[in-house]
C-alpha positions, 0 to 999 in steps of 0.5 A: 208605853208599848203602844202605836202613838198613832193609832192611839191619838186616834182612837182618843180622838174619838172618844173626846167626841163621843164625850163631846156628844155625851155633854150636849145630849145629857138627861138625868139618867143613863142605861149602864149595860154590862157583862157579868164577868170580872172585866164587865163588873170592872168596867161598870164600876168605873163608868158608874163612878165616872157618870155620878161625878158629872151628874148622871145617875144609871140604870145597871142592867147586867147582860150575859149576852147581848140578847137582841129582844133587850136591845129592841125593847130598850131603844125603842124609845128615842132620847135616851143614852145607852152605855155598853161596857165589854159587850156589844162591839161585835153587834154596832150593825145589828145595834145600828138598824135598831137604834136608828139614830134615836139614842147616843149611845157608846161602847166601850169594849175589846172583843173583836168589832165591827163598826158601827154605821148610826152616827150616834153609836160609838163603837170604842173598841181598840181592835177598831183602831188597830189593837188586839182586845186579846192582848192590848186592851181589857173592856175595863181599860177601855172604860177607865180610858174614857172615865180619865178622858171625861175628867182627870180624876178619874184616874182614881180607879185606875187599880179597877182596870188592872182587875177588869185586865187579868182576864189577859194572859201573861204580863199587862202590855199595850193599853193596858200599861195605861191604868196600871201605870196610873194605879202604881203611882197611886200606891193602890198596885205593886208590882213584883216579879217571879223570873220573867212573870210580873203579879200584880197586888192591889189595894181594894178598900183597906184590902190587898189582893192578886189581881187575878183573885180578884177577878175570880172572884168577882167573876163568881159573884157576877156568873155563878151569883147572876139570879142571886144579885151577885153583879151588883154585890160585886159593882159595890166591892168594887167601890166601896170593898170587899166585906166578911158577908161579900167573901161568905157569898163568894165561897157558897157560890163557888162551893156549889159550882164546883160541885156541879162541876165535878158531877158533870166530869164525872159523868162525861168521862164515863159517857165521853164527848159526842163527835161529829165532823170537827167537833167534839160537844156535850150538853149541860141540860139543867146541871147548871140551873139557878148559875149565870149562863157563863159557868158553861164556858167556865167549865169548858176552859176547864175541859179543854185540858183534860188529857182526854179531850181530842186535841185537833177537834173543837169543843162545843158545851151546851146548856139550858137557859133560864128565861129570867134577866135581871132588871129587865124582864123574861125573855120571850122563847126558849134558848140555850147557851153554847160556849167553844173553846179548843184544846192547846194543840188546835190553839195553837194551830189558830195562832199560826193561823192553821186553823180557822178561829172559833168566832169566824165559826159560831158567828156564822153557824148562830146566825143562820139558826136564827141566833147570835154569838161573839167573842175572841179567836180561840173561845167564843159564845153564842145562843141559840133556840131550845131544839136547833143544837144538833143544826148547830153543830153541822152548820159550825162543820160547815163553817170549818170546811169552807173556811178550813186553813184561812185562819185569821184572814178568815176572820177579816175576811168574815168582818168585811163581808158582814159590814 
């Protein structure tokens, strides 16, 4: 395995005591929070499966972003266990002053973390322990990890993990070699090469599909269909398949996006992109409404190859949020969602650390705007108050000044300064 033994013996280890601590602290039920991407779909599955096999049943809430009124209301209570599949690594501090050593909880994540400081908050997230969560580990590896961990049969859904994986470019590395190993001997994934690129088939349930199109679609289902039970439809395909009523969801809900989408360029190749500073933004307004807040960095990813874009500035895309989350409640306020992402040249300039990473940015700007944000070094996402997105775009330029050429050791030096 192309892996560090020793940074991995590690990062086991703590996961054998968070299960350790799990098996003292049962109660009948658990919360199950998690993304609404493929990865955070993947990974649910698994530990939904996992938990059922010892006895505890789930309440699933799916989060697009770890709003922190949700984290508030539900560790408010004491003697509860919270699960946290990819989302939340980046906020164990903020989790930790709330939590207050009142509920176990565990993260099972791969975004860029920070430790967490409650004893019964586990933060395991591989780039804890020396991993790339942009390259070495998926949320669902992560998971399906701890799943085998807490009992070998587990290793069932090793092929679930392989999906969760896709987000990844290029070929499956690192940890992430872990479950697709598993998955191959169990005959439930092929491997094929097409010269130096490997695809990876897999058997869902009677069904055989690329990994990759499983993820998008999954990824439909959960972002585009998140008002319209889409995370749950897609929890379920994941463990018991994809049905003709599933793949029917699928096509009405990409059919709709790609309309908007379409509409949206159109208009912004009329209009153009505003610049200020670094930074090249649009707002979405209402295009997006009734859609899962993450279609906005969907479309962004896609922007970001336009041969119009302006390739040395970031690109910032707004949208309006719905209040509703569900299986939770209304949030109290008015928000909205941005997304950064950059065009190949400055992507490339953040790789050779030339340019400061866009998480280093929007973690910062949002915070001081009374928001949040996460995510990796070349696209990241955030909320912020209905009205502030013009402070926003000078409180990133900022960031980008005074961190200008510090590349990713201004990420570690942001981390250590915040932990």
């Amino acid at each position: 395995m192309s892996y560090d033994k020793e940074k991995f013996d590690r990062f086991m280890e703590d996961i054998k005591k968070a299960i350790e601590s799990l098996r003292e602290n049962l109660t009948q039920e658990a919360f199950l929070i998690y993304h609404d991407d493929a990865d955070g779909i993947t990974s649910a599955a698994i530990l939904k499966e996992s938990l059922k096999n010892i006895g505890l049943g789930v309440r699933m809430i799916c989060l697009e972003k770890l709003y922190p009124q949700v984290v508030q209301d539900l560790h408010a209570k004491g003697g509860r266990i919270f699960f946290y599949v990819d989302i939340a690594a980046a906020h164990a501090e903020f989790l930790s002053k709330i939590n207050k050593s009142r509920n176990l909880t565990i993260i099972l994540d791969h975004h860029d973390a920070v430790p967490s400081k409650d004893p019964l908050i586990y933060n395991l997230d591989p780039e804890l322990y020396g991993f790339s969560g942009e390259r070495d580990a998926s949320g669902a590896t992560t998971t399906y990890l701890f799943a085998k961990c807490l009992d070998q049969s587990n290793a069932k859904l090793a092929h679930l993990a392989v999906i969760g994986s896709a987000e990844i470019p290029g070929n499956l590395s690192g940890l992430n070699k872990i479950p697709l190993s598993d998955a191959i001997k169990q005959g439930k994934v092929v491997v094929s090469k097409r010269g130096e690129k490997e695809l990876y088939s897999v058997r869902l349930n009677g069904g055989t599909f690329s990994h990759t199109d499983l993820s998008k679609k999954l990824t439909i289902l959960g972002s585009v269909g998140y008002y319209k039970g889409g995370p749950e439809i897609a929890v379920r395909a994941c463990l018991h398949g994809i049905t003709p009523e599933t793949l029917d969801k699928i096509k009405e809900l990409e059919s709709k996006r790609k309309q908007v989408n379409k509409r949206l360029l159109s208009k912004l190749r009329i209009k153009g992109l505003k610049e200020i500073g670094h930074i090249q933004y649009f707002h979405a307004e209402d295009e997006f409404k009734g859609m899962g807040v993450k279609v906005i960095g969907t479309f962004c990813s896609y922007l970001s190859y336009q041969k119009w874009i302006k390739q040395d500035k970031y690109l910032v895309g707004f949208m309006n949020m719905q209040p509703q989350i569900p299986g939770y409640g209304e949030l109290r306020g008015n928000f909205v969602k941005v997304s950064v992402r950059v065009p190949q040249l400055l992507k490339q300039k953040i790789e050779r650390n030339e340019a400061v990473p866009v998480n280093v940015i929007l973690i910062e700007a949002c915070k001081k705007l009374s928001g949040f944000a996460d995510g990796h070094t070349v696209a990241a996402s955030g909320v912020v108050p209905k009205g502030t997105e013009l402070k926003l775009i000078n409180e990133m330029n900022k960031e980008i000044t005074k961190r200008k050429n510090t590349g990713r050791k201004g990420t570690l030096d942001f981390f250590l300064k915040t932990t």
